[in-house]
LUMGU-838343 format. One line per 3 residues: number of its first residue (from 1); for each residue x, y, z negated of N, C-alpha, C, O, CB. Coordinates in pm, 1 decimal. Glycine has a CB too. Layout:
N
NUM> X/Y/Z/X/Y/Z/X/Y/Z/X/Y/Z/X/Y/Z | ... .
//
This chain:
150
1> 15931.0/6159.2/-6973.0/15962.6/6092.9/-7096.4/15837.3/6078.3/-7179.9/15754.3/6167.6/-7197.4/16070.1/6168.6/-7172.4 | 15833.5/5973.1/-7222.5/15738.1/5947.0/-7305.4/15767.7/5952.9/-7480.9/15856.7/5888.6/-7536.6/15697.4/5817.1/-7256.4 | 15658.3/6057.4/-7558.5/15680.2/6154.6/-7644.7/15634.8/6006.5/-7716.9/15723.3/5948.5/-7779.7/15601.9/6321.8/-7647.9 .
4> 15527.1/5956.4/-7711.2/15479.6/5851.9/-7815.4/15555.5/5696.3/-7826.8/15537.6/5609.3/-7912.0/15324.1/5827.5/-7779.1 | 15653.3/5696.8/-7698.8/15727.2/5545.8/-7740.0/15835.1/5596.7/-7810.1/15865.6/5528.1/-7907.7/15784.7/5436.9/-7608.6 | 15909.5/5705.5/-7789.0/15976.3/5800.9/-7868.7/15989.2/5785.9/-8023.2/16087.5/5763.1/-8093.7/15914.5/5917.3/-7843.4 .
7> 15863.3/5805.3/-8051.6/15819.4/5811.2/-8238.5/15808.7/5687.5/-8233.7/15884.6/5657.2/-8325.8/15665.7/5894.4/-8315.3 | 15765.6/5581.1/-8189.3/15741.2/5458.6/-8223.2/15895.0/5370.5/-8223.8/15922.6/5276.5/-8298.5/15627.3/5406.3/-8119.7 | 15978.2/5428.1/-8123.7/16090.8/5380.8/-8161.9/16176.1/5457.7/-8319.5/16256.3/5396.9/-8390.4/16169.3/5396.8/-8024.4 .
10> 16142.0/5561.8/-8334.9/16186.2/5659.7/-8424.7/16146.9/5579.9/-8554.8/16240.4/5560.0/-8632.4/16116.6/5812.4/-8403.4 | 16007.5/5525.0/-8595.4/15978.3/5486.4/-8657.5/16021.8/5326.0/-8703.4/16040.2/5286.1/-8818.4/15890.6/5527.7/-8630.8 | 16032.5/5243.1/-8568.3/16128.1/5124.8/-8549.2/16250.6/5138.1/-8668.6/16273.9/5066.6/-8766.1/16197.2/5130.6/-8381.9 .
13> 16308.7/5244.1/-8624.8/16421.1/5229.0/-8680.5/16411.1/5277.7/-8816.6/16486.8/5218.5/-8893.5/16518.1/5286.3/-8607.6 | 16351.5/5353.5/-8860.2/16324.5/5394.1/-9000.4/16283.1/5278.8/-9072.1/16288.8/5277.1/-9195.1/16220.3/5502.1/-9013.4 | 16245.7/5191.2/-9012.2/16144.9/5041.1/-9073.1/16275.0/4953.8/-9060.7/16321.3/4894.3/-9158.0/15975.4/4964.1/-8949.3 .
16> 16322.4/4950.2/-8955.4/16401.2/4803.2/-8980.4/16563.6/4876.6/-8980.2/16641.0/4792.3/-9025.5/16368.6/4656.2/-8821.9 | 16626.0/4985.3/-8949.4/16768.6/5008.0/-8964.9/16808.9/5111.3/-9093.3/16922.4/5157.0/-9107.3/16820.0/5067.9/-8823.7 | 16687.6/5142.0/-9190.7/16747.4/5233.3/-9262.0/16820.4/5175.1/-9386.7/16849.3/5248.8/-9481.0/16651.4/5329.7/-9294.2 .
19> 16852.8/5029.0/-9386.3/16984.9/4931.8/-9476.0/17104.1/4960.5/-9408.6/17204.5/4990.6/-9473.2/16972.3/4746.8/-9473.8 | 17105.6/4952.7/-9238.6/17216.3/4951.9/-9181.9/17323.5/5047.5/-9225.5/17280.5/5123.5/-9312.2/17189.8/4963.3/-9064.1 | 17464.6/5071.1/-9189.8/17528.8/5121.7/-9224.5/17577.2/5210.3/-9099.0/17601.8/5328.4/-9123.7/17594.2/5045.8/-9293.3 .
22> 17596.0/5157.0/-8943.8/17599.3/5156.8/-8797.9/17554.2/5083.2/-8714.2/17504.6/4972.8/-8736.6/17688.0/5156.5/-8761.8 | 17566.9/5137.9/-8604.8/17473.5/5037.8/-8508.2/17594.8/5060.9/-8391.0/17659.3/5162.8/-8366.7/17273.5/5100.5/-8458.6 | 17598.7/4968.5/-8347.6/17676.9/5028.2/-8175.5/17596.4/4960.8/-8086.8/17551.4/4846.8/-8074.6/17863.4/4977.5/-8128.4 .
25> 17591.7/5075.4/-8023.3/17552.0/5030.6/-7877.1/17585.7/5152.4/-7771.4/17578.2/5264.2/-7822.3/17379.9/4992.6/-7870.6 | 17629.1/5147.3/-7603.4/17641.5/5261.6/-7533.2/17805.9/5281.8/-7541.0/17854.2/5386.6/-7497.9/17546.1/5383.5/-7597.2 | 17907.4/5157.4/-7608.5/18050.0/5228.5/-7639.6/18044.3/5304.8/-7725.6/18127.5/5395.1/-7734.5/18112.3/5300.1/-7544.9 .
28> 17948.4/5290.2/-7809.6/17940.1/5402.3/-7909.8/17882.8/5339.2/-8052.1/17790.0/5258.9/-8061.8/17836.6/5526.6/-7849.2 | 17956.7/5392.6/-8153.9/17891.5/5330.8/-8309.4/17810.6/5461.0/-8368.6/17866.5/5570.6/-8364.9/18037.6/5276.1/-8444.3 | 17696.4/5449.7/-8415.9/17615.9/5573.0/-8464.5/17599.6/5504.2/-8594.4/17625.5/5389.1/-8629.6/17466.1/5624.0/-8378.0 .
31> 17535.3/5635.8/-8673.6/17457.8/5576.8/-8794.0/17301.1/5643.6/-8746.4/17263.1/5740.0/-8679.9/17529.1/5638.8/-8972.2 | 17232.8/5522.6/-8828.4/17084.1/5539.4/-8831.4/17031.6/5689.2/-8817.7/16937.0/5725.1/-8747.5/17032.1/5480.8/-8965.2 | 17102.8/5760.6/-8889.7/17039.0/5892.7/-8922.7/17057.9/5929.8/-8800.8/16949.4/5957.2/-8749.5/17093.4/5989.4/-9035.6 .
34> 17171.8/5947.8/-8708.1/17247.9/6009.7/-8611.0/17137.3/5948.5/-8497.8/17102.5/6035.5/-8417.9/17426.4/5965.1/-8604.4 | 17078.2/5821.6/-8476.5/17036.4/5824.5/-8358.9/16916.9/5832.1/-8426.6/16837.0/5780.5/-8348.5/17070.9/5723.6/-8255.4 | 16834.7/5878.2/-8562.3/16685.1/5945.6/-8554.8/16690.7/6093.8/-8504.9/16594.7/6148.4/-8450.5/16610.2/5947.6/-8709.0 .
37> 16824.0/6160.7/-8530.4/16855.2/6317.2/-8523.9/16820.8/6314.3/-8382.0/16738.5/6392.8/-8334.8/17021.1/6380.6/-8566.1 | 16873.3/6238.0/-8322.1/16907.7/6258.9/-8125.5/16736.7/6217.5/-8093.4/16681.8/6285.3/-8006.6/17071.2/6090.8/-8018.6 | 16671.9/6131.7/-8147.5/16519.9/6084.8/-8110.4/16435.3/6156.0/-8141.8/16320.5/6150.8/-8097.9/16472.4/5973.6/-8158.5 .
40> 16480.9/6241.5/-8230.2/16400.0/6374.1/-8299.1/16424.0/6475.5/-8186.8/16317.8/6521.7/-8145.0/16468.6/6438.0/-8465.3 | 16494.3/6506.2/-8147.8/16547.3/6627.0/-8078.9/16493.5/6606.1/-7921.2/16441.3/6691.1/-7849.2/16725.9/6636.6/-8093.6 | 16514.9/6503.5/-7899.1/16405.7/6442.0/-7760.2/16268.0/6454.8/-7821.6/16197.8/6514.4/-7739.9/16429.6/6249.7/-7705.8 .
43> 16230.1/6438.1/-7881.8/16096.3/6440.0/-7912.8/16055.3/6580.9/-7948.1/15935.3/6577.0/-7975.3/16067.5/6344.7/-8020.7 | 16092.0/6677.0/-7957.2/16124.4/6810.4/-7958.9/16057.6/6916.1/-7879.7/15967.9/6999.7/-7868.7/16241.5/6814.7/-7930.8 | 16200.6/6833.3/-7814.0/16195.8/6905.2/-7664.1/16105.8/6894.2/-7560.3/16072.5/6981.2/-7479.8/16294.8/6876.4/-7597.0 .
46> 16059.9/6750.7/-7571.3/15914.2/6684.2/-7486.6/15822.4/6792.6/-7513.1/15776.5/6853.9/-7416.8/15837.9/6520.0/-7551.7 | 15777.1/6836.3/-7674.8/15688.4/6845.9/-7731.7/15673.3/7007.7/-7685.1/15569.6/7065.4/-7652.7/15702.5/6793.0/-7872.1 | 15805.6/7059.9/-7692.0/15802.4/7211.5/-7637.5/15763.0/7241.2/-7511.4/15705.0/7345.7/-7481.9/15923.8/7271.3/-7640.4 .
49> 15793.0/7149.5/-7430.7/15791.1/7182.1/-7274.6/15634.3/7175.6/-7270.0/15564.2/7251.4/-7202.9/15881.7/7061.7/-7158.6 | 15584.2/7063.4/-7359.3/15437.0/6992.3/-7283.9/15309.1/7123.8/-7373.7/15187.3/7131.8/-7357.4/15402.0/6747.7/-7358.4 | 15415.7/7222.6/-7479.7/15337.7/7310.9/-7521.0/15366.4/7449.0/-7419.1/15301.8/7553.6/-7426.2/15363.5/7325.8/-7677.1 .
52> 15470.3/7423.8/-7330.8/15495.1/7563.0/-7309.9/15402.2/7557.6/-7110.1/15372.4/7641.5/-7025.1/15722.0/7604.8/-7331.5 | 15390.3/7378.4/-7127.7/15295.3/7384.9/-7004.3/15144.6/7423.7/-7034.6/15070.3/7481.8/-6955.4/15293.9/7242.4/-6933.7 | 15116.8/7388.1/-7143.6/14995.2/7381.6/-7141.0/14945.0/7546.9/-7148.3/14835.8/7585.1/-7106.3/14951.1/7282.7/-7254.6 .
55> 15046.0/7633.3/-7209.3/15013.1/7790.6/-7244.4/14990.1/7811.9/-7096.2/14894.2/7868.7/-7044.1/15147.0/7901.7/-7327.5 | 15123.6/7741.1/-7021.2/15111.8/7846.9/-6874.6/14988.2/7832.4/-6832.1/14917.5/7930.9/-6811.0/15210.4/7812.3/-6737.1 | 14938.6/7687.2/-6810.7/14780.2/7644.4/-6735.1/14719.0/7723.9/-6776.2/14641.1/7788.3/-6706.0/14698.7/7512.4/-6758.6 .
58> 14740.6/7750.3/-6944.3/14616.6/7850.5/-6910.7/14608.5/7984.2/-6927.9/14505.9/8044.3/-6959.4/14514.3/7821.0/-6974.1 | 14736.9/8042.0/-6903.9/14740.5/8157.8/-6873.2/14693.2/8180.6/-6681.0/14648.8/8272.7/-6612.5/14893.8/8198.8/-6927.3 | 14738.6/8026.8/-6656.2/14720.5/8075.3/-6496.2/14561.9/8038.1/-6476.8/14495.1/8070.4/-6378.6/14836.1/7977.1/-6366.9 .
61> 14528.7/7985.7/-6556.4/14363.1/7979.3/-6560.5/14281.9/8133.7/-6542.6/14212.5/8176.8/-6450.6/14316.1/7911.4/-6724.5 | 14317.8/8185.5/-6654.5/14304.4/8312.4/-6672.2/14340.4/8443.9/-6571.1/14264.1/8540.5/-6568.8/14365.8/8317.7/-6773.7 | 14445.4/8440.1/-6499.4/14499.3/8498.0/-6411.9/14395.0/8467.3/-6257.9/14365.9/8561.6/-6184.4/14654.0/8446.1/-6420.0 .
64> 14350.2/8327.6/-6229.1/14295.5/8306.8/-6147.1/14133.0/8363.4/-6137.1/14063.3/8396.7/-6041.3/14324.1/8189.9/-6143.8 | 14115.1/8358.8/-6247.2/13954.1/8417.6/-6282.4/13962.2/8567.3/-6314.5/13858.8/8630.8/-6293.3/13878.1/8338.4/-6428.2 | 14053.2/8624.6/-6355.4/14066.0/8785.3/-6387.7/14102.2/8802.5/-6219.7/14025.5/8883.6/-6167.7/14214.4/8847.8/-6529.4 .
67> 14177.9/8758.0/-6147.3/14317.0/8909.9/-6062.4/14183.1/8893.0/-5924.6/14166.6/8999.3/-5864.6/14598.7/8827.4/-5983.9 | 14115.1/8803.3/-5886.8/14062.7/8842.6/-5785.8/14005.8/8978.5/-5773.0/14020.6/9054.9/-5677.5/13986.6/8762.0/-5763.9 | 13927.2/9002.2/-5900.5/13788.7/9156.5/-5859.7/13932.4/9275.5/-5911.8/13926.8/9392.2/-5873.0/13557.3/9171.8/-6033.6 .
70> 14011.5/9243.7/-5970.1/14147.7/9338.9/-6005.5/14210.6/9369.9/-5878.2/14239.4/9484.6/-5843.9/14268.1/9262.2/-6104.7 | 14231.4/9265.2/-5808.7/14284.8/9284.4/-5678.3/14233.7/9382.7/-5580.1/14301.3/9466.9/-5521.0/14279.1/9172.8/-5620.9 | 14089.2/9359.5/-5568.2/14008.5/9437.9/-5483.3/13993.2/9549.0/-5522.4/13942.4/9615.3/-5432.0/13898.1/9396.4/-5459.1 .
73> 14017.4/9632.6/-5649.6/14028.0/9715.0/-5719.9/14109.4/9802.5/-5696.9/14094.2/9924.7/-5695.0/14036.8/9679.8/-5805.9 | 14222.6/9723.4/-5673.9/14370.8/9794.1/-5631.9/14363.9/9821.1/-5481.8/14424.1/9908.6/-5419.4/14513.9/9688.2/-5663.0 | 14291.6/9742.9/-5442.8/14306.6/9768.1/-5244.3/14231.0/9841.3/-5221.1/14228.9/9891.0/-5108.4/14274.8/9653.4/-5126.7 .
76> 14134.3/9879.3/-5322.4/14022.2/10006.6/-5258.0/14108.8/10106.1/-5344.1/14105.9/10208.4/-5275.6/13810.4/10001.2/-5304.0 | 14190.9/10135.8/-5466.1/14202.3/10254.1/-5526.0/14321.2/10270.6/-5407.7/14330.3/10374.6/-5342.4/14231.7/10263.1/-5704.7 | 14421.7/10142.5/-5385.7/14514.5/10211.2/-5248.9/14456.3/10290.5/-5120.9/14495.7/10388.0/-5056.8/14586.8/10091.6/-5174.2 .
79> 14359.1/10215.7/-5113.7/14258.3/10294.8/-4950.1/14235.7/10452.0/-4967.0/14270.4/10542.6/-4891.2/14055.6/10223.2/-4929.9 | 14156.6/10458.9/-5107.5/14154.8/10593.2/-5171.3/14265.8/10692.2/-5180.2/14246.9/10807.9/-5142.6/14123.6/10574.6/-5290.5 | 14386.0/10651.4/-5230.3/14479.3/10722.3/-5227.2/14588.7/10766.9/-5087.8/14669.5/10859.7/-5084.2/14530.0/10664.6/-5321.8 .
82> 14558.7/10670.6/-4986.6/14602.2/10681.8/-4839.5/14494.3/10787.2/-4821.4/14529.2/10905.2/-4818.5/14596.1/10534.1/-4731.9 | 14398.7/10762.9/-4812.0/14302.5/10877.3/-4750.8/14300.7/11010.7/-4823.1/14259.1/11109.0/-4761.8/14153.1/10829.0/-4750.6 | 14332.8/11019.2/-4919.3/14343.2/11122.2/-4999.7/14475.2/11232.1/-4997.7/14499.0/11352.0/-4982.8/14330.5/11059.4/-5118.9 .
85> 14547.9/11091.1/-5026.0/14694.1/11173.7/-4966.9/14776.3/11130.9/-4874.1/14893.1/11120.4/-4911.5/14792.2/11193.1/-5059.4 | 14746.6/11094.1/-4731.6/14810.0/11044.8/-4612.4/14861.0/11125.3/-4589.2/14978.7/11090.9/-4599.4/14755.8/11000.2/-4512.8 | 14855.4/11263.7/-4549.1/14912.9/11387.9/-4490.4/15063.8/11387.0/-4647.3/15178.4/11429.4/-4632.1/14750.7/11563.3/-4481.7 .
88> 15032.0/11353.6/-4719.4/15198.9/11415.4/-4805.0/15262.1/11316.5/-4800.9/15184.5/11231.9/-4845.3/15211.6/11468.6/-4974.9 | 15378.4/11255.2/-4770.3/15461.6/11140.5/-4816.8/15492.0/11130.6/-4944.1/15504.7/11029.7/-5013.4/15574.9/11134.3/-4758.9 | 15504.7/11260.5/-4974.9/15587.7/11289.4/-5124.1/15452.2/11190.9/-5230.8/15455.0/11072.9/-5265.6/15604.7/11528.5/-5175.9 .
91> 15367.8/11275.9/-5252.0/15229.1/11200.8/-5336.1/15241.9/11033.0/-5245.0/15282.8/10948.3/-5324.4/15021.4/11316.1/-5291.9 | 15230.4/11006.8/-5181.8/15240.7/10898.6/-5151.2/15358.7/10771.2/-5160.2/15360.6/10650.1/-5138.2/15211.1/10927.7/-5062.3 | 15451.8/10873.7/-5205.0/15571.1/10744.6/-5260.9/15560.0/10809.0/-5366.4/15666.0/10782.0/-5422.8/15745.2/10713.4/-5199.2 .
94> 15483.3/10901.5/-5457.7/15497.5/10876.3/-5638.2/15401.3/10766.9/-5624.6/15405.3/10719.1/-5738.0/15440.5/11021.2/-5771.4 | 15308.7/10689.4/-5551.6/15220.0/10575.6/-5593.0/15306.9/10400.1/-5529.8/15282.7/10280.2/-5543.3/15038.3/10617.6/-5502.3 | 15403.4/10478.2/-5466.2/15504.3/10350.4/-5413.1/15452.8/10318.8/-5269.4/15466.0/10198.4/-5247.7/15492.2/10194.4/-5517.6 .
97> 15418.2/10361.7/-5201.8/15310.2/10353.1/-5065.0/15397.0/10452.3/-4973.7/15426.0/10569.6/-4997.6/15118.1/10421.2/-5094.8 | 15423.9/10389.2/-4884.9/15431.1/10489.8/-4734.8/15412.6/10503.3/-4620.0/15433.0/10408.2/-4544.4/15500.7/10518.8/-4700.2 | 15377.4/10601.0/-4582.0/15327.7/10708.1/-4500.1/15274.0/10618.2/-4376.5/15340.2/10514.8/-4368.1/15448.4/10827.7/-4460.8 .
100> 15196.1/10626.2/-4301.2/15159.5/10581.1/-4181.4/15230.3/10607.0/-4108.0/15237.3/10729.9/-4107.8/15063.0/10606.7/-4140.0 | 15336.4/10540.1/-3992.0/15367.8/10590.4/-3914.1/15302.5/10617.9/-3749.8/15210.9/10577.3/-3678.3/15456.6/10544.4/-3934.4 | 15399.3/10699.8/-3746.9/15354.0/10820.7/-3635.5/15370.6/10704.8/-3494.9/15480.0/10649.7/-3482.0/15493.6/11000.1/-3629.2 .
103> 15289.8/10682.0/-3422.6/15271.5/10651.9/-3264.0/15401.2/10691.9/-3204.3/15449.4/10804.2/-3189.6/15143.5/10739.5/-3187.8 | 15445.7/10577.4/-3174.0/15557.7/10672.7/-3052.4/15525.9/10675.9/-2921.0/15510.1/10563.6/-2873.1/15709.3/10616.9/-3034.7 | 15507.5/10789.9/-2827.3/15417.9/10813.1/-2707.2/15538.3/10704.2/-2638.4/15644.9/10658.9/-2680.1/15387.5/11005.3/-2635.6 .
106> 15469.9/10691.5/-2528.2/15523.3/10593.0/-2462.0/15573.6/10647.4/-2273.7/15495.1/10688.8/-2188.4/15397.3/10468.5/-2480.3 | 15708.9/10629.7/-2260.2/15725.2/10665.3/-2149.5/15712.9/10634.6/-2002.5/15763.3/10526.1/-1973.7/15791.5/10680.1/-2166.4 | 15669.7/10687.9/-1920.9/15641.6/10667.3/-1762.4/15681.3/10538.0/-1756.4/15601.2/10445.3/-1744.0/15722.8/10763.2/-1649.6 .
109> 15795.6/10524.7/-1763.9/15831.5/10395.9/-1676.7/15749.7/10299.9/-1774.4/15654.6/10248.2/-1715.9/16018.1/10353.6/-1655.9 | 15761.7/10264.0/-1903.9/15645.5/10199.9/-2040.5/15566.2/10225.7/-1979.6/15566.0/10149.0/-1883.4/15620.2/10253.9/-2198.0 | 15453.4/10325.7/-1972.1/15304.2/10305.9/-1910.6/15305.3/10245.8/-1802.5/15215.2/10162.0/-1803.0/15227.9/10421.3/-1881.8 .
112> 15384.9/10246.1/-1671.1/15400.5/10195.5/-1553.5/15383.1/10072.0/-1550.7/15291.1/10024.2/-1484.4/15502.4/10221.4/-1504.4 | 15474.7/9989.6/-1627.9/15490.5/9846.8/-1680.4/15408.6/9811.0/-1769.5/15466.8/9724.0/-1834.3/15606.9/9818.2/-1733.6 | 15290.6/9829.9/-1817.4/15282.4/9805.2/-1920.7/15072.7/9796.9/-1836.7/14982.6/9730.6/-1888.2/15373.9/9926.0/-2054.6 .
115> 15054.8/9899.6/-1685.0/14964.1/9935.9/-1624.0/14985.6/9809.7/-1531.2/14892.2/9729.5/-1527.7/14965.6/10081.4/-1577.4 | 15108.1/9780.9/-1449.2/15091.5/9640.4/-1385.7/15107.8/9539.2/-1465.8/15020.9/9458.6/-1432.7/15176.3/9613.6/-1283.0 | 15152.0/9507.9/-1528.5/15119.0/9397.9/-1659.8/14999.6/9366.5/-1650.9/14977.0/9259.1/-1595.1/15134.9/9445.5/-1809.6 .
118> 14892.6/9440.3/-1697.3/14770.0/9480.0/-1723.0/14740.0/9388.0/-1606.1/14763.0/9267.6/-1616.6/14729.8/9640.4/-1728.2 | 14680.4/9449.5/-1475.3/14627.9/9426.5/-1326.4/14697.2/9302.8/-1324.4/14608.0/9220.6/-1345.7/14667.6/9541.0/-1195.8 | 14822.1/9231.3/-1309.1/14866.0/9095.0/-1308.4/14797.0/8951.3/-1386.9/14769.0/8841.3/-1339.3/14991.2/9115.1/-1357.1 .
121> 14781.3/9016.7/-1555.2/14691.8/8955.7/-1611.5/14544.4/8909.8/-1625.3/14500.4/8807.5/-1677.8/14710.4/8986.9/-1664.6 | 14466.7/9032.4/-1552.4/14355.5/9024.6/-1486.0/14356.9/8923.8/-1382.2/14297.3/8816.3/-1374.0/14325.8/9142.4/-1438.9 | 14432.6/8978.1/-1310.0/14473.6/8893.3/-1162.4/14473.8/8753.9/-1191.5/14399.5/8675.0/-1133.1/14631.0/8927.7/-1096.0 .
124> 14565.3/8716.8/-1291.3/14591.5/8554.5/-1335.7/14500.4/8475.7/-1416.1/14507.5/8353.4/-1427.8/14711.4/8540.7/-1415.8 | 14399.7/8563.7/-1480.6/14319.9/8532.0/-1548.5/14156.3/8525.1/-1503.4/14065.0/8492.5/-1579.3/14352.0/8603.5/-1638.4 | 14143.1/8561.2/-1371.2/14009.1/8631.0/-1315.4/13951.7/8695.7/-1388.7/13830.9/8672.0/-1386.9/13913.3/8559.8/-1271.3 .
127> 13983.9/8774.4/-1459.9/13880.8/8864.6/-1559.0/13838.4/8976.7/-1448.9/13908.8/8988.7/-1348.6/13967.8/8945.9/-1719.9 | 13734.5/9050.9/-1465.4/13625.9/9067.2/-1419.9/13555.5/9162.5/-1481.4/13505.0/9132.8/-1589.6/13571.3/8967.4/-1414.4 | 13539.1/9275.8/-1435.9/13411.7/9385.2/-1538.7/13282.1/9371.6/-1506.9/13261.1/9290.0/-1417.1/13421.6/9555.9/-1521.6 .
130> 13179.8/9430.9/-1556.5/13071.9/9394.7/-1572.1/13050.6/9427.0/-1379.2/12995.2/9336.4/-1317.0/12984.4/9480.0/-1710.0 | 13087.8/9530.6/-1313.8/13019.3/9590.5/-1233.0/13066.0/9450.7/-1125.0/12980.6/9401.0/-1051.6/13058.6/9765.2/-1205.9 | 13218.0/9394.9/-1127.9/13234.8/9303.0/-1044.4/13177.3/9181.8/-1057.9/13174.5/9102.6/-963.6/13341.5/9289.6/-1032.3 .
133> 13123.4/9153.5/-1181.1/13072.3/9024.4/-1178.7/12887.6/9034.8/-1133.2/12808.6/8941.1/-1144.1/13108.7/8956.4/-1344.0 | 12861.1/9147.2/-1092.2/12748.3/9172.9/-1033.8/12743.1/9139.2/-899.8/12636.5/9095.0/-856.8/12718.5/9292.0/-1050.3 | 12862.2/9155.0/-806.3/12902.9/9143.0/-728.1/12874.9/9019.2/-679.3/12810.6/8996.2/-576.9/12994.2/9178.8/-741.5 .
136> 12919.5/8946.2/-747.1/12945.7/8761.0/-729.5/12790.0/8738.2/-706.2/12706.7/8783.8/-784.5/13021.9/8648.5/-903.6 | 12758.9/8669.9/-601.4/12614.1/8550.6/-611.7/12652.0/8442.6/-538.4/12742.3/8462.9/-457.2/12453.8/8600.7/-539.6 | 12611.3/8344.2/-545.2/12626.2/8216.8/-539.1/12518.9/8218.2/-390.6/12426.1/8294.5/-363.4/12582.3/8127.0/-695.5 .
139> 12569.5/8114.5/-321.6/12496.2/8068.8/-172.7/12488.6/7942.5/-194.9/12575.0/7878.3/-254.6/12574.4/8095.1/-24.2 | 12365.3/7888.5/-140.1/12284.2/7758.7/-155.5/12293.9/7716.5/-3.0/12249.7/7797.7/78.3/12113.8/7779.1/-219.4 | 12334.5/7626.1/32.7/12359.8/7598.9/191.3/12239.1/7492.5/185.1/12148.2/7494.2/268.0/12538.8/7530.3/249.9 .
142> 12248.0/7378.9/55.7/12122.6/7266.1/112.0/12050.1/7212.6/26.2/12090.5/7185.3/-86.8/12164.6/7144.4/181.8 | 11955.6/7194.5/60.0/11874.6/7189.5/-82.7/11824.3/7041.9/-96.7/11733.3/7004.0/-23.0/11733.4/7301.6/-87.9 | 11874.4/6965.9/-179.1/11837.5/6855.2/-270.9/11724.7/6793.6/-311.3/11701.3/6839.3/-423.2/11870.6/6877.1/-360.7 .
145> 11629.5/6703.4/-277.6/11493.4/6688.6/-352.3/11524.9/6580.3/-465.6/11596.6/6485.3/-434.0/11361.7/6635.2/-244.8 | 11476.8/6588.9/-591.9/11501.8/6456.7/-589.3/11379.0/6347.6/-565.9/11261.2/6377.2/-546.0/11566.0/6435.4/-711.0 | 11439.5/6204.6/-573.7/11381.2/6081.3/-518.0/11298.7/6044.5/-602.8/11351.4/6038.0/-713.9/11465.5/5975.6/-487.2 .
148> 11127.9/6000.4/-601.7/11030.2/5952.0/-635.1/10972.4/6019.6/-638.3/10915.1/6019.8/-747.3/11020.2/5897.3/-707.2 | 10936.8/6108.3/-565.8/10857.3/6258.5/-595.9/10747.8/6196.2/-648.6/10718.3/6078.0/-666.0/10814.4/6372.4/-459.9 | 10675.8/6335.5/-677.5/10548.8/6341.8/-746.3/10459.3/6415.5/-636.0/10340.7/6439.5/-658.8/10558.8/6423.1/-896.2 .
//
């Protein structure tokens, strides 16, 4: 909505309808005053929103230039406080943080599956450790000159 055709109509009518007595238009008969009240109140409301945007921008202006080095602040005082108090849960949920959990060992038949998995993926992938790819040399059966020698 536009705040300035708004007043200019607002003003319209203050200039040319404030003799009138009613106006109809819409199925509807108003008086002058009644449709400056309603053009006022749009114009208002425009005016609030386009103030209550402009606070946010720049509150989020502000937010964008403050929370980064705040942020990092908080992720090192969290690091600090894991390392400090990892071993208690208790100290560690008065800061809202919990506990590292514990590894769950993994059973025979899990390592089993988990050991051919492994060797299959190698397998499918030719991967290769250092000692086997020592292994590998290449054979030259014929040798090529090229044409125009020197």
């Amino acid at each position: 909505m536009d705040v300035a055709l708004a007043q200019q109509v607002l003003a319209g009518i203050q200039k040319h309808f404030s003799a009138v007595a009613s106006v109809t238009f819409g199925n509807a008969t108003f008086t002058p005053a009644q449709i400056e009240a309603s053009f006022q109140t749009l114009i208002d409301l425009r005016t609030a929103v386009n103030d209550a945007r402009t606070a946010t921008q720049a509150k989020l202006a502000t937010e964008a230039s403050q929370a980064p080095p705040l942020s990092r602040q908080l992720s090192a005082f969290v690091a600090y406080v894991k390392a400090t108090f990892g071993e208690t849960p208790d100290v560690l949920a008065d800061f809202g943080l919990k506990p590292k959990k514990a590894a769950t060992p993994l059973t025979i038949e899990q390592k089993a599956t988990a050991s051919a998995r492994r060797a299959a993926t190698r397998a499918a992938r030719h991967t290769m450790g250092s000692r086997q790819k020592a292994d590998v040399k290449g054979t030259v059966t014929t040798i090529v000159a090229p044409k125009g020698g020197t």
